[in-house]
N, C-alpha and C positions, 0 to 999 in steps of 0.2 A: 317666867320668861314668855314673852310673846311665841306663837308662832310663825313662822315667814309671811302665812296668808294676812295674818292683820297687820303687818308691819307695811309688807305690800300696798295694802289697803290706804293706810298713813301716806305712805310714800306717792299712791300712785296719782299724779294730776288732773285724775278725771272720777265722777262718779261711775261703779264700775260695774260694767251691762252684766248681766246675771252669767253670759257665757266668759266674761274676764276673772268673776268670784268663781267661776268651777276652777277655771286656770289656777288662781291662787291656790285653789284645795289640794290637787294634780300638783302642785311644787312643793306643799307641806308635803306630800309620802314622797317625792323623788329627795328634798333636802333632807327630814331627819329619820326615815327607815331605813337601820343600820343593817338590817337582818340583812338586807336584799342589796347586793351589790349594783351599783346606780353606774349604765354603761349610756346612755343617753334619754336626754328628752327632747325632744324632737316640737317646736312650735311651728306651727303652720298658721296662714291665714290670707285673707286678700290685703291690697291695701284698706288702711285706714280703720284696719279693727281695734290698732291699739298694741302692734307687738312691740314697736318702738318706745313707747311709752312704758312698759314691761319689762323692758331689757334694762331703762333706764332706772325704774324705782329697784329690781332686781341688783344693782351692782350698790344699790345704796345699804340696801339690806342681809346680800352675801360676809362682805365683814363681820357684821353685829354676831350671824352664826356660827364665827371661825372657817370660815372660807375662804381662800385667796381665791382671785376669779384673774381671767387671760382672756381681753377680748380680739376677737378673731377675725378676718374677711378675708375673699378671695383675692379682693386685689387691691393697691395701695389706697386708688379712689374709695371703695367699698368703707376700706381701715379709716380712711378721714373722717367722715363720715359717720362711722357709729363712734366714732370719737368724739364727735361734735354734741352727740344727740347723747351720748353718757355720760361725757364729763371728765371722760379716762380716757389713759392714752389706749390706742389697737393697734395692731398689727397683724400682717399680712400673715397668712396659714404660712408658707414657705420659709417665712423670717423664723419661726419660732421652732419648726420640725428639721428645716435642713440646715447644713454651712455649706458654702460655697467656697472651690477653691480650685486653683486652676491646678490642673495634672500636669507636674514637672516634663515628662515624658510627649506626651501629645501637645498642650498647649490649650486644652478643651478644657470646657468648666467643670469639673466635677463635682456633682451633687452628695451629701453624706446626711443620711438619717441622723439627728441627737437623739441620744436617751433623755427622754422623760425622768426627768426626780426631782419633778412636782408630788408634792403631797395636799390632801387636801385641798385642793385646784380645781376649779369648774373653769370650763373652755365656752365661754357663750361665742358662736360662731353665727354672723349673720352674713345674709347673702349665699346662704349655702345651697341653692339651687343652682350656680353658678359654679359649682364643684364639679367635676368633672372625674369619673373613677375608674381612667384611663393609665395605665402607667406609664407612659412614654412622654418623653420630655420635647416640646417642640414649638 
């Protein structure tokens, strides 16, 4: 079997600058070192390096490993968006983590944490500079 980085490779629509093949190599140890519990990987970059394009041959190639993948934004705009440029449907952070439901008692929206019982699930989130790690609701 391939691994991620040359399927990548296949997938990705552009010939790929020598700092994108590191990135490929950087996702082979995050997708298959099992040893090492895998809590995030974090890309960064300016416009127009190519993460877009990454994100998109990335969900083409997460399936093939046994992967479900959840794409993710801050906001509904954000979610169209990399929906467009993926292929797949996204959704917003809030939609997938809370329910919403109004309190019998007050009338106010009450927000409620879901449990997570996703399994093998990667959360590609873009736009997460726009995250905010505030806990107050407003």
């Amino acid at each position: 079997m391939q691994k991620p980085s040359e399927q990548l490779v296949e997938r990705f629509p552009f010939k790929a600058t020598k700092s994108q093949a590191k990135l490929f190599k950087l996702l082979d140890s995050f997708l298959l070192d099992q040893d090492k519990p895998r809590k995030a990987f974090v890309l960064k970059g300016y416009a127009g390096t190519g993460k877009t394009s990454v994100v998109s041959a990335l969900v083409k190639v997460l399936p093939k490993l046994d992967y479900k993948f959840v794409l993710l934004a801050p906001t509904g705009r954000a979610a169209k968006v990399m929906s467009v440029y993926a292929l797949r449907k996204a959704f917003t952070i809030h939609k997938i983590i809370f329910s919403a439901k109004e309190d019998p008692k007050s009338g106010k929206m009450v927000f409620k944490r879901l449990k997570n019982k996703s399994k093998n699930t990667i959360y590609l989130v873009d736009e997460a500079s726009m995250i905010n790690n505030s806990s107050e609701f407003g």
